[in-house]
C-alpha positions as CSV (number, residue, x, y, z in Angstrom):
1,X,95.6,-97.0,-16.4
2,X,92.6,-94.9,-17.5
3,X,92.0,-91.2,-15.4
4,X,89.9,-91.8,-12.9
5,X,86.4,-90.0,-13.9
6,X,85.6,-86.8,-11.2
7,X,82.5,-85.6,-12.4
8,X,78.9,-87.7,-12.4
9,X,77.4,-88.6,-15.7
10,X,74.6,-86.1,-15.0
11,X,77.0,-82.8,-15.0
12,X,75.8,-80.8,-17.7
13,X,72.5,-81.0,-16.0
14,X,73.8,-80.2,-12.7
15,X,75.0,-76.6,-14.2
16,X,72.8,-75.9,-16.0
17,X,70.4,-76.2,-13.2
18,X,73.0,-74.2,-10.6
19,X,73.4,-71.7,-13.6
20,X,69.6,-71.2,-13.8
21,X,69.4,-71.1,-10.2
22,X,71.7,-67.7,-10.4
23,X,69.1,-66.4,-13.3
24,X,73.1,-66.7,-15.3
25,X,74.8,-64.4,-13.5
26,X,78.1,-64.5,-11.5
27,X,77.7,-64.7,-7.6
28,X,80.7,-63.0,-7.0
29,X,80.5,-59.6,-9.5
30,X,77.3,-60.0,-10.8
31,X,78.5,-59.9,-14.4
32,X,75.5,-61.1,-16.6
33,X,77.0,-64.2,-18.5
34,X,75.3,-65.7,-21.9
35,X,72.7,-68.0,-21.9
36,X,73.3,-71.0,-24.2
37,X,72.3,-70.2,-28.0
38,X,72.7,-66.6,-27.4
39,X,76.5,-65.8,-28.4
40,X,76.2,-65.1,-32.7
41,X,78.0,-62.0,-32.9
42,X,80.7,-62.1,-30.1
43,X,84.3,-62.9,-30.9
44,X,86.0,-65.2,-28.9
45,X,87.3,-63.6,-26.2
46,X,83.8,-61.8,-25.5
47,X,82.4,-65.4,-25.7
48,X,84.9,-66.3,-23.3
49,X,84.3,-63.1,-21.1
50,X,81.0,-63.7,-21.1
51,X,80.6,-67.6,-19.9
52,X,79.4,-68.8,-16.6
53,X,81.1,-71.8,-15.0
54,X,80.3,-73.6,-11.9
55,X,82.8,-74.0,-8.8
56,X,82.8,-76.3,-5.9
57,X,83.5,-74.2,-3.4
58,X,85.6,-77.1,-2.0
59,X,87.1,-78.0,-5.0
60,X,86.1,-81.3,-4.5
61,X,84.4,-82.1,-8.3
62,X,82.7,-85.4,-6.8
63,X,80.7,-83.1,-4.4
64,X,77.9,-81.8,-6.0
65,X,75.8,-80.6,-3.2
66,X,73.9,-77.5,-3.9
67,X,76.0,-75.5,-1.2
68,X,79.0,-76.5,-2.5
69,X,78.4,-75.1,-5.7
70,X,78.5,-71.5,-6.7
71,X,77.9,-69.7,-10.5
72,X,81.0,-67.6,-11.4
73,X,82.0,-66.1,-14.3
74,X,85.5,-67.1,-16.3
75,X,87.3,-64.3,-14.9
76,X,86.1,-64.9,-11.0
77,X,86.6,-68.9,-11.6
78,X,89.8,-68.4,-12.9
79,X,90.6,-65.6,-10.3
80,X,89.8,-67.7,-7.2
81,X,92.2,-70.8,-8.8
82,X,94.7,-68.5,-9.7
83,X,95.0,-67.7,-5.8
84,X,97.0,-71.3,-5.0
85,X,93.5,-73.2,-3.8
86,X,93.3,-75.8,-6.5
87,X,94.9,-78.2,-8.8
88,X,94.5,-76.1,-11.9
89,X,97.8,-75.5,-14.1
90,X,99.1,-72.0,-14.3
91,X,98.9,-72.6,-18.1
92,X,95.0,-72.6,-17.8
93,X,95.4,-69.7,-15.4
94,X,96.9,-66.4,-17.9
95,X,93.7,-65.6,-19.8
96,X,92.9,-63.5,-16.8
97,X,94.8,-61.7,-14.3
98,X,94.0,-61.4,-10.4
99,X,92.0,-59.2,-9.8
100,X,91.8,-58.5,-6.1
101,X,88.9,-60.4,-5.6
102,X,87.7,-61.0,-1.4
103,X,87.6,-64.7,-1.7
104,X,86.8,-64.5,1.9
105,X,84.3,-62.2,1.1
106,X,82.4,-64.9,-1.0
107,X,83.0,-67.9,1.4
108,X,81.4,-65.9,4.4
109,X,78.4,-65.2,2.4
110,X,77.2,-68.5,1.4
111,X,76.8,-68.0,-2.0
């Protein structure tokens, strides 16, 4: 039996629009992330550093309301799944180590 599919057909368009929305910076430090076609002369890692995902908020990925979803960078997205609050491996999770983030900080704002 196939996976069932979580996220809509249109998703890239989705964050790219909530990562234009945040002018490509992460709502939780602020940390100006790369825009696409704008990452020659990094290395991996600062690649990596440097990328802006998009959470739902209530980690539901067939939610896609605009409230639900928040621009962070790879360190805060990793940082608020390594706290226990999603279905994410631990595997995925050692790139980046916690980093005493407020979570409720970031909930309470509405960002």
């Amino acid at each position: 039996m196939a996976k069932p599919k979580r996220y809509p057909d249109n998703w890239s368009d989705i964050a790219l629009s909530v990562k234009e929305s945040a002018l490509w910076r992460c709502a939780k430090c602020h940390q100006q992330c790369l825009r696409p076609g704008k990452q020659s002369g990094l290395t991996k890692s600062e690649r990596c550093a440097l990328t802006l995902a998009v959470h739902h908020r209530n980690r539901i990925p067939e939610d896609n309301r605009p409230e639900n979803l928040v621009a962070l960078c790879t360190a805060c997205h990793l940082s608020y799944h390594n706290r226990g609050q999603s279905n994410v491996s631990p595997g995925q999770l050692f790139l980046f180590p916690d980093d005493a983030v407020d979570w409720e900080l970031i909930a309470s704002s509405g960002e």
